[in-house]
C-alpha positions as CSV (number, residue, x, y, z in Angstrom):
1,X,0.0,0.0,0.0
2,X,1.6,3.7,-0.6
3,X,0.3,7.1,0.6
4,X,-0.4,8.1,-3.5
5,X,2.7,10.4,-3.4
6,X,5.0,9.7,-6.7
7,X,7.8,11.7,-7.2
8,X,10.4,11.0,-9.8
9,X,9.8,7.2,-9.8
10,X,9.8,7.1,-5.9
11,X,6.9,5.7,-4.3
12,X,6.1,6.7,-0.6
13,X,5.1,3.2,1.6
14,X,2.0,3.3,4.1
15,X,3.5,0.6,6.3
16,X,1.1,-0.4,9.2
17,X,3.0,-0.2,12.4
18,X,3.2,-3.7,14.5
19,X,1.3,-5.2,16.6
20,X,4.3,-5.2,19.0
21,X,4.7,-1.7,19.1
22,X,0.9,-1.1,19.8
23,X,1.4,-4.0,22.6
24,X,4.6,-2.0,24.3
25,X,3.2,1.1,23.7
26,X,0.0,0.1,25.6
27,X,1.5,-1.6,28.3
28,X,3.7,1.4,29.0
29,X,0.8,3.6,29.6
30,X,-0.5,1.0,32.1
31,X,2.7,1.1,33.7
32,X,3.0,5.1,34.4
33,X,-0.5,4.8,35.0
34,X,-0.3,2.9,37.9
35,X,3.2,4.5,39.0
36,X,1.2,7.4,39.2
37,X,-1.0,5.8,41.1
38,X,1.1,4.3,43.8
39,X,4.0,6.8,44.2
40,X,4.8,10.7,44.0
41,X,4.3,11.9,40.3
42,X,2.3,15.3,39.1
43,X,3.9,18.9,40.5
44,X,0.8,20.5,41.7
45,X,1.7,23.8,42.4
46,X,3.1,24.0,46.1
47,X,2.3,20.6,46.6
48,X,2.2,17.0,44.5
49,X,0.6,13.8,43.8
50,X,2.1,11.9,47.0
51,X,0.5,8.3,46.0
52,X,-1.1,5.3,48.1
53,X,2.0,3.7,49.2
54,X,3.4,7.4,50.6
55,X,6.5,7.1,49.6
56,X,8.8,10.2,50.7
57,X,12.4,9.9,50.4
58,X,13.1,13.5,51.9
59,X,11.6,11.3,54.8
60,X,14.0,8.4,54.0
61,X,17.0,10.9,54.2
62,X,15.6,12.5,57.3
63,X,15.3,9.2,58.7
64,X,19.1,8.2,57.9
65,X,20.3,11.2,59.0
66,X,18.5,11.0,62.5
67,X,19.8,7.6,63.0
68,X,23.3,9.1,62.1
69,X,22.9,11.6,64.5
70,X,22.1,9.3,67.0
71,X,24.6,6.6,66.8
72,X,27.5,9.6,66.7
73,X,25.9,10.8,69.5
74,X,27.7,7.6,71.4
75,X,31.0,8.4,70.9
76,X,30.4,12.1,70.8
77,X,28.6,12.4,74.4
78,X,32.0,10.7,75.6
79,X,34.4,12.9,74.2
80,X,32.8,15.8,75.2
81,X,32.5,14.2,78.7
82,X,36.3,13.4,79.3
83,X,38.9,15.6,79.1
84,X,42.1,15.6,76.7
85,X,43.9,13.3,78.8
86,X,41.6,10.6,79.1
87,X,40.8,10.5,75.7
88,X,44.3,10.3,74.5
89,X,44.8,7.4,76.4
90,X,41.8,6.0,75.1
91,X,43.0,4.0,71.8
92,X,39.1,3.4,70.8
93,X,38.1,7.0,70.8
94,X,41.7,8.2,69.7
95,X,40.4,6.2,66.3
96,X,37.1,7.9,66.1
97,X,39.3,11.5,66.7
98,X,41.7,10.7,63.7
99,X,39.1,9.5,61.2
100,X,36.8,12.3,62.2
101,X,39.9,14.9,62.3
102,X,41.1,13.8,59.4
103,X,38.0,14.8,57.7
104,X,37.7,17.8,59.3
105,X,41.0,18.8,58.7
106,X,40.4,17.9,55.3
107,X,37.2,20.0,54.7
108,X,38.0,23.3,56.7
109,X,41.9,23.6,57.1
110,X,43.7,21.8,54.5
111,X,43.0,24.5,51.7
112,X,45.3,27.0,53.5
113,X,47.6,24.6,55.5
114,X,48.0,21.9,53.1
115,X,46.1,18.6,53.3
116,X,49.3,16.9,55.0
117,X,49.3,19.9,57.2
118,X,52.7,20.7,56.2
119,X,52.0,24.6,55.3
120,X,53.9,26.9,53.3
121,X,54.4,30.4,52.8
122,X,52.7,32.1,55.3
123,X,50.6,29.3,56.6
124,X,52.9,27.7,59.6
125,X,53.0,23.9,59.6
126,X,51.0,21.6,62.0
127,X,53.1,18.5,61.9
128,X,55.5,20.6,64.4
129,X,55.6,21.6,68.1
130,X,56.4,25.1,67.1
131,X,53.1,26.9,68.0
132,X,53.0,30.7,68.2
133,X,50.5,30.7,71.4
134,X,51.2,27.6,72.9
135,X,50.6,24.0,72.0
136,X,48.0,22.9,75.0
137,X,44.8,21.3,73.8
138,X,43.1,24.3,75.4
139,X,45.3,26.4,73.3
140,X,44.7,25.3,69.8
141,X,41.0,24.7,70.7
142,X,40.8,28.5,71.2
143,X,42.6,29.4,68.8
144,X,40.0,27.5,65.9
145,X,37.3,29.1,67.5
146,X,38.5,32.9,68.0
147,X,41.1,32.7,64.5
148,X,43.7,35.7,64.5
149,X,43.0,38.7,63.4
150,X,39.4,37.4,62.6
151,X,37.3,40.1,63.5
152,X,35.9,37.6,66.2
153,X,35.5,39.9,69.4
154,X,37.9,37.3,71.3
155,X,39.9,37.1,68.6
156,X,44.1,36.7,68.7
157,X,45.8,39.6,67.7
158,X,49.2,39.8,66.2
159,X,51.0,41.7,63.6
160,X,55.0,42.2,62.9
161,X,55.9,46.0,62.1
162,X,57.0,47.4,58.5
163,X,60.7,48.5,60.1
164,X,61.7,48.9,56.3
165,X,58.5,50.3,54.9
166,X,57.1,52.1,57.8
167,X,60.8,54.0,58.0
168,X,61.5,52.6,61.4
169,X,64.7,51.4,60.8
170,X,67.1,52.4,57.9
171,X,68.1,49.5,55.8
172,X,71.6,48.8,57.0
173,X,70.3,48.5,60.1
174,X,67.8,46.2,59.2
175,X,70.6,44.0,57.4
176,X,72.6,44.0,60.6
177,X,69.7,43.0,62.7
178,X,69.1,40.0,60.3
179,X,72.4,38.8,60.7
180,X,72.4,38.5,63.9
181,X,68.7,36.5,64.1
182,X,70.3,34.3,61.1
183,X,73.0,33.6,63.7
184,X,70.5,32.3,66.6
185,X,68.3,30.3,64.0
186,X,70.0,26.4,62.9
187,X,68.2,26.7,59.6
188,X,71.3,27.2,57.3
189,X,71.2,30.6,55.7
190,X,71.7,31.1,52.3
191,X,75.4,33.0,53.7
192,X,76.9,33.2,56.7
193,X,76.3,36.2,59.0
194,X,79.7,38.2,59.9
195,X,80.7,37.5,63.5
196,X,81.7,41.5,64.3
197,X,77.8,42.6,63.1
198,X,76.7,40.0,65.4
199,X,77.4,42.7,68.5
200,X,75.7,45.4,67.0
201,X,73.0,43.7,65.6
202,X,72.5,42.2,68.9
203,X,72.0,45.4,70.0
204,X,69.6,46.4,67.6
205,X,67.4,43.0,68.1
206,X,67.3,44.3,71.9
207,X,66.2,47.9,71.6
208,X,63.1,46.8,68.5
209,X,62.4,43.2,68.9
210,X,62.9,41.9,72.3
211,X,59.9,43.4,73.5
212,X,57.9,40.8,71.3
213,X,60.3,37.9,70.6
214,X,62.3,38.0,74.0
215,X,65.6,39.0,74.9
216,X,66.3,35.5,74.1
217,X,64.5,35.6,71.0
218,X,62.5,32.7,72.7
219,X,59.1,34.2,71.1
220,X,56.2,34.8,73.5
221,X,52.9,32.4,73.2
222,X,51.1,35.8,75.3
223,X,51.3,37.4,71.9
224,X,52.0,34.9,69.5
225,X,55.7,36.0,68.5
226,X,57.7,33.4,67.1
227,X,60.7,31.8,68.7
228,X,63.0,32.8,66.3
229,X,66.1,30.2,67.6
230,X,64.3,27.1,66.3
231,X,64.0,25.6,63.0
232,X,60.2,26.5,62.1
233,X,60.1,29.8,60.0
234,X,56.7,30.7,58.4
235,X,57.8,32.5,55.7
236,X,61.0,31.4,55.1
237,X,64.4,31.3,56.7
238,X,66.5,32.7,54.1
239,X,67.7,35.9,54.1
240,X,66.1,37.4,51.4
241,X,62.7,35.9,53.3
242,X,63.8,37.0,56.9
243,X,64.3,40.9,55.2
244,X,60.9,40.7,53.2
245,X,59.4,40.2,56.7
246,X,61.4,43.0,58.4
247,X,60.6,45.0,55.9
248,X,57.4,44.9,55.0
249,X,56.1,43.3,58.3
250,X,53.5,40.7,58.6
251,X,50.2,40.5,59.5
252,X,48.6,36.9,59.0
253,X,45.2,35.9,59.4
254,X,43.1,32.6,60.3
255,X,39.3,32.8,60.1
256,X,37.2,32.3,63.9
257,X,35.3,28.7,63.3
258,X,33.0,29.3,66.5
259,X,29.6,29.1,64.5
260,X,31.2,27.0,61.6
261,X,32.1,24.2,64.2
262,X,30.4,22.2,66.6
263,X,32.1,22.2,69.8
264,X,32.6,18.6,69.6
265,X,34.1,18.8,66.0
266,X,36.4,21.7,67.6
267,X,37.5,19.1,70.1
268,X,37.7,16.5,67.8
269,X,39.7,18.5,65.4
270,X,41.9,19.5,68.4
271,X,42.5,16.1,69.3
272,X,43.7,15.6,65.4
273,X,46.2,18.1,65.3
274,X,47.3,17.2,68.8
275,X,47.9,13.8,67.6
276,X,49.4,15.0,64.3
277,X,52.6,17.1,65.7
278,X,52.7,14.5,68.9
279,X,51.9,16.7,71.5
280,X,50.6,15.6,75.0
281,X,48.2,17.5,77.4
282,X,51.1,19.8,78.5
283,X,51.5,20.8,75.4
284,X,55.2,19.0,75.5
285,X,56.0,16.7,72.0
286,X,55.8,13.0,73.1
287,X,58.3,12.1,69.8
């Protein structure tokens, strides 16, 4: 059979369509019918079709999420309940704290201090003991939920001066002073300081920086200056580092997580980084 169109020779076909389509076809219909039936379907507005069976899977998630909420709220209720000590001697909950930590770490630190926790230019390691306001598990729980220089009305302050910039010392000056902390650091400089500036810029170090780092140049946790004998140097130990920082001074900044964080995920994220740079209550490294 053919629709009557000819053109050039071509005929057009008017093929019947099969029985088996007609069949699917049908018993596709049936089927959404009775989906619609049973289940949620039609948008109705506001609202929708819901179905006999009343099937809701924000209800399902709701559901998972409560149960989730309630098993955590084992182990949570117990960490929250025992203090630092007890729960680093506790190997089962020390678990929970690193695999929890981890993630934590993961999700709300590792973007600026590196997912190892190793830092890098201006964001200080967390793998070390060197920390600016003291490594207690008090300490570093504050410090996640004020930050530094946050803008959190508890917040840590701390800023090191422009002495190059801001005019306060000329430059030669400046050079001298950096000698001599080059001499008190074990990091190898990238040259050797000359012994007969080390007076001098001794001196110097005494009359502008003591009053933050220490006459010892010990750093001071009250305040957050950095010890500046050890090996841990946030922006770099070289010289050309060390002056950029005199120079142009530093002031770094760490956002406040109270409101971000639970207090539990504060203390679990404490108990992390404790664990991480193998520090004990005391704030003492256990390696």
């Amino acid at each position: 059979m053919t629709t009557g169109h000819d053109w050039n020779g071509i005929k057009e076909l008017n093929t019947k369509v099969p029985k088996a389509v007609w069949i699917f076809l049908f018993i596709s219909f049936v089927f959404s019918v009775i989906c619609w039936i049973l289940w949620p379907a039609w948008p109705l507005g506001e609202t929708y079709t819901r179905g006999i069976l009343g099937t809701d899977q924000q209800k399902r998630v709701d559901q998972v999420v409560e149960r989730a909420i309630e098993d955590r709220a084992i182990w949570t209720g117990r960490i929250m309940d025992m203090d630092y000590g007890e729960i680093l001697s506790d190997q089962s909950l020390m678990q929970i704290a690193r695999e929890n930590g981890g993630r934590l770490f993961l999700d709300n630190c590792a973007a600026c201090h590196g997912k190892k926790a190793e830092g890098g230019p201006g964001f200080p390691a967390l793998k070390d003991t060197a920390w600016l306001w003291g490594g207690t598990p008090e300490i570093i729980s504050e410090s996640i939920r004020v930050g530094i220089n946050s803008g959190h009305e508890d917040s840590r302050a701390s800023e090191m001066l422009a002495f190059g910039r801001d005019q306060l010392l000329p430059r030669d000056e400046i050079l001298t002073v950096i000698d001599y902390v080059q001499s008190l650091s074990p990091v190898s400089a990238d040259q050797e300081p000359k012994q007969d500036r080390n007076a001098a810029g001794k001196a110097l170090f005494l009359e502008n920086c003591a009053s933050c780092h220490g006459e010892n140049a010990k750093g001071d946790v009250e305040t957050g200056a950095p010890d500046l004998t050890d090996d841990f140097w946030i922006y770099g130990g070289t010289r050309a580092a060390i002056f950029a920082t005199v120079w142009n001074g530093r002031k770094g900044h760490m956002p406040a997580w109270q409101g971000r964080l639970s207090d539990v995920d504060r203390k679990i994220l404490t108990l992390f980084l404790l664990d991480l740079s193998g520090m004990d209550v005391d704030g003492r490294s256990n390696n």
